[in-house]
Structure formats: structure tokens, C-alpha cells
PAZAPA-4460 file (N, C-alpha, C; in steps of 0.05 Angstrom, whole numbers, plus 32768, in hexadecimal, padded with zeros to 4 digits):
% residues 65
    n_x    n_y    n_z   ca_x   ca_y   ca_z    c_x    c_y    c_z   seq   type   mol
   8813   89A9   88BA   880E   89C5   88B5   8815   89CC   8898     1      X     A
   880B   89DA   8883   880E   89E0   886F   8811   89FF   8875     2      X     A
   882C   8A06   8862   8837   8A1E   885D   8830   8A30   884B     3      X     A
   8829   8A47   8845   882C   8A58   8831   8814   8A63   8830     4      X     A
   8808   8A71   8812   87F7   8A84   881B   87E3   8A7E   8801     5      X     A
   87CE   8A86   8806   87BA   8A84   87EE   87BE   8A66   87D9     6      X     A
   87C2   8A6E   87C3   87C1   8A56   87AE   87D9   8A43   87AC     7      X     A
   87F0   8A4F   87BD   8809   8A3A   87C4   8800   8A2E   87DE     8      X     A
   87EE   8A37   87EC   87E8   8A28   8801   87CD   8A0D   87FE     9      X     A
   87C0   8A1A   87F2   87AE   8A07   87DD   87C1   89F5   87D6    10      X     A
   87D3   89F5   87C1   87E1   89DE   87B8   87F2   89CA   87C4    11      X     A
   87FA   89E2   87D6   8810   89C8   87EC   87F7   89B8   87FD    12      X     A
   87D9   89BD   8803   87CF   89B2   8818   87C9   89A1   8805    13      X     A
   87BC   899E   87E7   87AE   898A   87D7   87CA   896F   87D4    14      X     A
   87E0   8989   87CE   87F2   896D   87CE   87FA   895D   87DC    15      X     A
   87F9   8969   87FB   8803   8950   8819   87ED   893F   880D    16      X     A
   87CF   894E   8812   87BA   8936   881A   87B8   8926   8807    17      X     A
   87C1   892B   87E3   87C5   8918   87DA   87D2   8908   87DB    18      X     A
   87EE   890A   87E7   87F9   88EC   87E8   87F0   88DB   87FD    19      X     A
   87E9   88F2   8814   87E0   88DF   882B   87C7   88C3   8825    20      X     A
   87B6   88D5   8812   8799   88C5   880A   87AA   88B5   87F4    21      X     A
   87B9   88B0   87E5   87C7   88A0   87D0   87CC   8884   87DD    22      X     A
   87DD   888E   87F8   87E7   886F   8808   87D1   886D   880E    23      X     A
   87C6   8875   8817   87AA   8866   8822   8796   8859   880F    24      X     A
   8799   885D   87F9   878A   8852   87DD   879F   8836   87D0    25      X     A
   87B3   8840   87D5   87CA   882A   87CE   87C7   8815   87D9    26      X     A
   87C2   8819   87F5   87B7   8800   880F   87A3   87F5   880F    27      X     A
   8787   8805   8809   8773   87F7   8806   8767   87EE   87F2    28      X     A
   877C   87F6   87D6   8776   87E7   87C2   877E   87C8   87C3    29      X     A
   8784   87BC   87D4   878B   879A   87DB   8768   8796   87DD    30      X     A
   875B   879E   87E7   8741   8794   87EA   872B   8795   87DA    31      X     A
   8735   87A5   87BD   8727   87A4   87A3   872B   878B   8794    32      X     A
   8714   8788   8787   871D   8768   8773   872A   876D   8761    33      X     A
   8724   8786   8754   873C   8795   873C   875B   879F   8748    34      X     A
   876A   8797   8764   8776   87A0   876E   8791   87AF   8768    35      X     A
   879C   879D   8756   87AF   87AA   8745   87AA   87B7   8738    36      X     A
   8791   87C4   872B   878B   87DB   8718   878B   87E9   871F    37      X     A
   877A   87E7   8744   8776   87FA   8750   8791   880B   8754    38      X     A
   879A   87FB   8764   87C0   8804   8770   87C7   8813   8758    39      X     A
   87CD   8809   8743   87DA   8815   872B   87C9   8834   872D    40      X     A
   87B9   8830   872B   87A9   885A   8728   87AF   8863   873C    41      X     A
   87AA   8851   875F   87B0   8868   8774   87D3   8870   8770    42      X     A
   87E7   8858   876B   87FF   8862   8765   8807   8881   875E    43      X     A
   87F2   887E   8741   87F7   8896   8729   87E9   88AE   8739    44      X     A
   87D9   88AD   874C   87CC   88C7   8756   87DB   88E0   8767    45      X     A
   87D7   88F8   875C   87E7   890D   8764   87D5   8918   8769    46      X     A
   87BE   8926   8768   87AB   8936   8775   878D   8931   8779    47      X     A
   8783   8941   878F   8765   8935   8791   8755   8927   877A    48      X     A
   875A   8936   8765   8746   8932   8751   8750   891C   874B    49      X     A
   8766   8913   8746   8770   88FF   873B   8767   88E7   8754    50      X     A
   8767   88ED   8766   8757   88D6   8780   8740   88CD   877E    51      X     A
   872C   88E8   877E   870D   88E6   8777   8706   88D0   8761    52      X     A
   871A   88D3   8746   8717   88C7   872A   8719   88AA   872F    53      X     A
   872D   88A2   8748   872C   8886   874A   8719   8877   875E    54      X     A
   8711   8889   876C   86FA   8889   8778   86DD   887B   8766    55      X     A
   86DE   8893   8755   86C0   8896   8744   86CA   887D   8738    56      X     A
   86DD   8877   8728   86DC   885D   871B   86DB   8849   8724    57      X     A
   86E7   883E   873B   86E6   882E   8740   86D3   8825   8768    58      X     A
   86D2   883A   876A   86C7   882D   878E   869C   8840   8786    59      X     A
   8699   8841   8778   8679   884B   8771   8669   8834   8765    60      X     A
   8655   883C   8771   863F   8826   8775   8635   882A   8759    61      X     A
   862B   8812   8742   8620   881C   8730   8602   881C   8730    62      X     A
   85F9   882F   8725   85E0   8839   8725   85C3   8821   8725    63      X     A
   85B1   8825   8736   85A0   880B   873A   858A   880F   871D    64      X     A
   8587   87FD   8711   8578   87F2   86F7   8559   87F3   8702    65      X     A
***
């Protein structure tokens, strides 16, 4: 359950789900070939955006030629 009201409530909910989605990036970065690079950014990640970013860089398909 997240507490509070309007834009403090916004922030506490972005911040649980970010750590929650962090370990879970921490974990499944074992299964990247870059895996330690990976780990190293999910480590450093504190908010969605900062999740998405390691997302886009590294788990996106590159564009077909």
C-alpha cells in the first residue's frame, strides 16, 4: 500500500516499484551476454525512467535493415 497524497504519493509509489523492478533487473541480468554491464546500470537505477533507459539500451531489438 502506498501512503500519502497527490505528488508524495506519486513518488513513494515510483520509488517502491523501482526498487522492486531493480532486483528483478539485477537477477535477470545473469542471462545477458553483457551481464555485468548490465547489473552495473540495474544496480545504479533509482526510478522508472532510469529502468526504461536500461531497458532501451540494452534488451531492444535493433531495427531490421
Amino acid at each position: 500500500m502506498v501512503r500519502g497524497v497527490g505528488d508524495a504519493r506519486t513518488k513513494r509509489a515510483e520509488n517502491f516499484t523501482g526498487k522492486t523492478m531493480r532486483k528483478f533487473g539485477i537477477r535477470f541480468a545473469a542471462h545477458h551476454p553483457e551481464r555485468d554491464a548490465v547489473k552495473k546500470q540495474f544496480v545504479a537505477v533509482e526510478t522508472l525512467d532510469d529502468w526504461k533507459a536500461v531497458l532501451d539500451e540494452h534488451y531492444t531489438s535493433p531495427d531490421p535493415a
